[in-house]
C-alpha positions as CSV (number, residue, x, y, z in Angstrom):
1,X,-61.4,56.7,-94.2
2,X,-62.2,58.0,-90.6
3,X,-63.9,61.1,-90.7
4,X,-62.8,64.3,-88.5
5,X,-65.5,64.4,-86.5
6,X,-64.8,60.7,-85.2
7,X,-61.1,61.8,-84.4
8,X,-62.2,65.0,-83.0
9,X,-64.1,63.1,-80.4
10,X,-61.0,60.8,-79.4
11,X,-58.7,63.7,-79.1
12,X,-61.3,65.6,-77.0
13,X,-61.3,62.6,-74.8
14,X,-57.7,61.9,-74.4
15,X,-57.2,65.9,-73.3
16,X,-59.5,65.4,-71.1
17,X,-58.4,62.4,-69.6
18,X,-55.1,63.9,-69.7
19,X,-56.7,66.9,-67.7
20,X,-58.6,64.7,-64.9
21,X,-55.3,62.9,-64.4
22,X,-53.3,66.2,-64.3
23,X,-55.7,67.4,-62.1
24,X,-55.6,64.0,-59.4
25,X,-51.6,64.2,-59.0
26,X,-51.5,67.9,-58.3
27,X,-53.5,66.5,-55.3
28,X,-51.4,64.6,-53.9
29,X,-47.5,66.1,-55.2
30,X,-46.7,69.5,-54.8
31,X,-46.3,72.3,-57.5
32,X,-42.6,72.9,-57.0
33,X,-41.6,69.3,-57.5
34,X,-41.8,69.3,-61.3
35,X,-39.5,72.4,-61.6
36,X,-36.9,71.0,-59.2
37,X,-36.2,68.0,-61.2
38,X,-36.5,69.7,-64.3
39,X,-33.6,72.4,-63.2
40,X,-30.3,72.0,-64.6
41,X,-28.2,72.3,-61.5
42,X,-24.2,72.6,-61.4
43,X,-23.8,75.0,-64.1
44,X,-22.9,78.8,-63.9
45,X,-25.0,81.0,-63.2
46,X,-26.9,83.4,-66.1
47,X,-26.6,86.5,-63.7
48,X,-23.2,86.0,-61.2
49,X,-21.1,84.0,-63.7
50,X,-18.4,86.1,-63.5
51,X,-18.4,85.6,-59.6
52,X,-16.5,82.8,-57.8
53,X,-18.6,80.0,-56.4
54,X,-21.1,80.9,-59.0
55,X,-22.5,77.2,-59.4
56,X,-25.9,76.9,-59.2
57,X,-26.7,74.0,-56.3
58,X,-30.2,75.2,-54.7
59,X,-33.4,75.3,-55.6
60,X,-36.2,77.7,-54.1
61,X,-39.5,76.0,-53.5
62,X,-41.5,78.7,-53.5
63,X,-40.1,80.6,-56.3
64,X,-40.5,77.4,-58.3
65,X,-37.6,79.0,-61.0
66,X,-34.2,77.9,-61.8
67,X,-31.5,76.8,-60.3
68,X,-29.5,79.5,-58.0
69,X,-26.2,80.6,-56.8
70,X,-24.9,81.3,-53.5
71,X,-25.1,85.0,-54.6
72,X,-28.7,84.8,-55.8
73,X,-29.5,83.3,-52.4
74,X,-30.0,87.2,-50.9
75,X,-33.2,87.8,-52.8
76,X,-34.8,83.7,-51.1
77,X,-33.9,85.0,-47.5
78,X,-37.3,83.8,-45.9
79,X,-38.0,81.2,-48.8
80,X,-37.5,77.6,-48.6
81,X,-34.4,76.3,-50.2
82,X,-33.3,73.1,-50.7
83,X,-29.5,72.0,-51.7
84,X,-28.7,69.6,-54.8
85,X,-25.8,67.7,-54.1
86,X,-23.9,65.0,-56.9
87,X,-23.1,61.6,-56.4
88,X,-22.1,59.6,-59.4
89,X,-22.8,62.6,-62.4
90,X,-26.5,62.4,-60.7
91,X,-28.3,64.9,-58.5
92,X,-29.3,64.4,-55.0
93,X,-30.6,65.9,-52.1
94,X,-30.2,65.0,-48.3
95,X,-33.5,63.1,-46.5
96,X,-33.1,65.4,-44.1
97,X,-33.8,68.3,-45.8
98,X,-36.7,67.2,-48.6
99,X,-38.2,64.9,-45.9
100,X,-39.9,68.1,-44.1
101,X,-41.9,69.2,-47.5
102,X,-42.7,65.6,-49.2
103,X,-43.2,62.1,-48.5
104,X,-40.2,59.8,-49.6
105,X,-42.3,56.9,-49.0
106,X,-41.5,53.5,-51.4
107,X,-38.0,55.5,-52.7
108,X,-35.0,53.6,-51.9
109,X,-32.8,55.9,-50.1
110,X,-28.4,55.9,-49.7
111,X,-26.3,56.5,-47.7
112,X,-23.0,58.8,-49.1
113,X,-20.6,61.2,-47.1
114,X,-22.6,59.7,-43.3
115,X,-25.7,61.4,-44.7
116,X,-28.9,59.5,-46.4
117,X,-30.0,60.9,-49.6
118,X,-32.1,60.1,-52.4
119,X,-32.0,60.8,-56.2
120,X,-33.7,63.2,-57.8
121,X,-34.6,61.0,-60.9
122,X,-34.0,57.7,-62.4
123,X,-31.4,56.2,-63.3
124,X,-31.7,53.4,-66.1
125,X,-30.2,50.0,-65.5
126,X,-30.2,47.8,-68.6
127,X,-28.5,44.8,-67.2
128,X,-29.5,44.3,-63.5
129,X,-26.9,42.2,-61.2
130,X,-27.4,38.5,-60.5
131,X,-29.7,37.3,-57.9
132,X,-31.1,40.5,-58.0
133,X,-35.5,40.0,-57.2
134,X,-36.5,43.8,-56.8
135,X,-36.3,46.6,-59.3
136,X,-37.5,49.7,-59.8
137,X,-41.2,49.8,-61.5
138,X,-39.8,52.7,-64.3
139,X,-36.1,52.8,-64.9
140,X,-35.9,48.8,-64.1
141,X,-32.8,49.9,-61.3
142,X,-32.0,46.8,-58.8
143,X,-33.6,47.9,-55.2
144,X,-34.1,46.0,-52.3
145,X,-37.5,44.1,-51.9
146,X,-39.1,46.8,-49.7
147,X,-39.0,49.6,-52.4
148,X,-40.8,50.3,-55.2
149,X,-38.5,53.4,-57.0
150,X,-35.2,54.5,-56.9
151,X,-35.7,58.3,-57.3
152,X,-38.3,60.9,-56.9
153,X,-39.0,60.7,-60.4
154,X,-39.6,57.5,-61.0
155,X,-42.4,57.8,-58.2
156,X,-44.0,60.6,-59.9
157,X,-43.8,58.5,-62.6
158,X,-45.3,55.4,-60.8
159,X,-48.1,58.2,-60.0
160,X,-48.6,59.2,-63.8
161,X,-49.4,55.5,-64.5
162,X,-52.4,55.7,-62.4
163,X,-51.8,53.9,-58.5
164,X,-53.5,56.4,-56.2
165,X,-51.8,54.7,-53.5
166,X,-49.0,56.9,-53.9
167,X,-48.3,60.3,-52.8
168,X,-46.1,62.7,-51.7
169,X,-48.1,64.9,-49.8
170,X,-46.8,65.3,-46.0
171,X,-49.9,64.2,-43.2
172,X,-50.1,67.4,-41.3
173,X,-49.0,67.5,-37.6
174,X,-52.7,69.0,-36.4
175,X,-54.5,65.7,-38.0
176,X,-51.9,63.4,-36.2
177,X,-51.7,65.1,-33.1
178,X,-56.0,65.2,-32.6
179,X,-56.4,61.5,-33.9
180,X,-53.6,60.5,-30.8
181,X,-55.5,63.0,-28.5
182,X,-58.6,61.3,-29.3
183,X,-57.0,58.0,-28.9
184,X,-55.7,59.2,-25.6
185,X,-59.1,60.4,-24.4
186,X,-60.9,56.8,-25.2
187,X,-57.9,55.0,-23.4
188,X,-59.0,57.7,-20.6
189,X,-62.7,56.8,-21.0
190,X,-61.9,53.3,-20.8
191,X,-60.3,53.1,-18.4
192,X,-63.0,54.7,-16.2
193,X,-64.9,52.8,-17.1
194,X,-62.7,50.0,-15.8
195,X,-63.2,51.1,-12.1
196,X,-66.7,52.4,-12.4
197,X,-67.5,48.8,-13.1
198,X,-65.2,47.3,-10.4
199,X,-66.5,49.5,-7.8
200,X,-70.0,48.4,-8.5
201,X,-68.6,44.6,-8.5
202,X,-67.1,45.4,-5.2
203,X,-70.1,47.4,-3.5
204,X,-72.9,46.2,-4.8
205,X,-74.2,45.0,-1.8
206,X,-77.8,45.3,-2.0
207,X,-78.5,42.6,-4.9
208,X,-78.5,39.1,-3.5
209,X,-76.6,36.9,-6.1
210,X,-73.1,36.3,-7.3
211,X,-71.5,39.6,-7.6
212,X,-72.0,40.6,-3.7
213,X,-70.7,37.0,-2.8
214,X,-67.9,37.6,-4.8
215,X,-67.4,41.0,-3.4
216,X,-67.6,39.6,0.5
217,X,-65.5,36.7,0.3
218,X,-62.9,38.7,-1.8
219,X,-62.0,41.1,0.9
220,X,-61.3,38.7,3.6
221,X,-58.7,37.5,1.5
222,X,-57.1,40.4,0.4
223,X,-56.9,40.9,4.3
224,X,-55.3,37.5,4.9
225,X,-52.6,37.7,2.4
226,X,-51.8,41.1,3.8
227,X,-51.1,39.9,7.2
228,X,-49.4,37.5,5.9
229,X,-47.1,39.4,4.2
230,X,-46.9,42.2,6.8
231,X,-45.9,38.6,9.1
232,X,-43.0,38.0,6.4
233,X,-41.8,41.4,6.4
234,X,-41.5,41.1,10.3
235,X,-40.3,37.8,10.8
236,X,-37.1,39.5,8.2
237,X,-37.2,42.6,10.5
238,X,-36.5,41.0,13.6
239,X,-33.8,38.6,11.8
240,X,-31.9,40.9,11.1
241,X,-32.5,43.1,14.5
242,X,-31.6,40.2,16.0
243,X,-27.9,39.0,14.3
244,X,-27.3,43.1,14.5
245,X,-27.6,42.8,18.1
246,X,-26.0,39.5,18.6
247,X,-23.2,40.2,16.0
248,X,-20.3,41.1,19.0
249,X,-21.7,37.8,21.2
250,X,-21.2,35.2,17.6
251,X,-18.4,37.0,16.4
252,X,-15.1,36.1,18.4
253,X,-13.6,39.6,19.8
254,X,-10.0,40.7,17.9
255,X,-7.2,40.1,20.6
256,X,-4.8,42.5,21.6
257,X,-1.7,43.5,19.6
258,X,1.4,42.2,21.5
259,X,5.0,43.1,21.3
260,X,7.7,40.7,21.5
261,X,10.4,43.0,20.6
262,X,9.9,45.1,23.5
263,X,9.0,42.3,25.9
264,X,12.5,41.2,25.5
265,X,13.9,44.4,25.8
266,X,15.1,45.7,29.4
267,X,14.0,48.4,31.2
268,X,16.5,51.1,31.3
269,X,17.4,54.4,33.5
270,X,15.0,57.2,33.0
271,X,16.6,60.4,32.4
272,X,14.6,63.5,33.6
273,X,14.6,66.2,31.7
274,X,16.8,69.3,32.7
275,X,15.5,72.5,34.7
């Protein structure tokens, strides 16, 4: 027989575990997500049922209640809202519009109606098609090989089993924006540091060695293959100067436009014209 102070300590543990893990995803998912795939969407709703176009499609995220109505939408003005569509007796909700809150990384997303969406949660698949090599890790859903879930649930539940690779947390703009100004600023640095050391290659004239050698015999021909190219460009210059000018003597002349109609024809009386 175990006693209870044995199983006391193993159910301490577990809650606590339970607690540390609870603790690690609310880092990296936000509080709202739960909530919004909990919701029952597409019903009518408790307060404007007797309302047309009473269905409740949207969700506020930072209410983090139930589902509302296009009537309870008056009371969210300055919230943010997202839309639940259905596809296939299963929620969705346009990339476009979860995108700017969570990251969708690793979720297979479709493409219904010209819009990309993804699934709110999962969607068993006992009997995946032939040939098929990529699932989903929770509801065993046939993706292509380079996702890991089919719907945001199944990636919180990849989460629950304890990958701390995955997250939905959005990197902020500020943290992206000062690592590529810092990048930009060594490029910069670099680059100076690029011609600082090229102008002392080609003006260190004081030290006898390679490096001033280098830097006299390399200007000379600089200077030779820009007269020569300043010959080319007037050798083409006068070319053509010269077939402009002698264009008329090469070119034979266009003869005169001659009239054998009236050649043949005889001169008649001229009539002058009356006072």
């Amino acid at each position: 027989m175990v006693s209870p102070v044995v199983v006391g300590k193993v159910g301490k543990e577990y809650y606590e575990k339970e607690e540390i893990s609870e603790m690690g995803l609310s880092r990296r998912s936000p509080r709202w997500l739960k909530p919004m795939l909990r919701a029952s969407y597409f019903v009518g709703c408790s307060i404007h049922g007797n309302s047309n176009k009473s269905e409740c499609n949207m969700f506020c995220l930072d209410c983090m209640g139930h589902a509302l109505c296009s009537y309870c939408l008056f009371n969210h003005k300055d919230h943010r809202l997202v839309q639940i569509r259905r596809s296939s007796y299963h929620n969705v909700v346009r990339v476009n519009e979860i995108q700017k809150y969570i990251d969708i990384s690793c979720i297979q997303t479709y493409i219904i109606n010209s819009a990309k969406i993804v699934f709110l949660n999962e969607r068993p698949q006992p009997r995946p098609g032939k040939g098929v090599t990529n699932t989903c890790e929770i509801c065993c859903r046939s993706l292509l090989d380079s996702f890991r879930f089919c719907s945001l649930g199944c990636k919180l539940g990849g989460m629950k089993r304890g990958d701390k690779e995955l997250t939905f947390m959005v990197k902020s703009s500020s943290s992206s924006s000062t690592s590529s100004s810092s990048s930009m600023a060594g490029k910069h640095n670099r680059d100076d540091g690029d011609d600082h050391e090229n102008t002392n290659v080609n003006f260190n004239g004081d030290g006898g060695g390679s490096d001033s050698e280098d830097s006299w015999t390399m200007a000379p021909k600089k200077k030779m293959m820009r007269t020569s190219m300043d010959d080319k460009g007037d050798q083409k210059h006068r070319r053509s100067s010269w077939s402009s000018e002698n264009g008329s003597a090469i070119s034979p002349s266009t003869p005169p436009i001659f009239n054998h109609r009236n050649a043949s024809r005889r001169k008649g009386i001229p009539h002058r014209a009356p006072f």
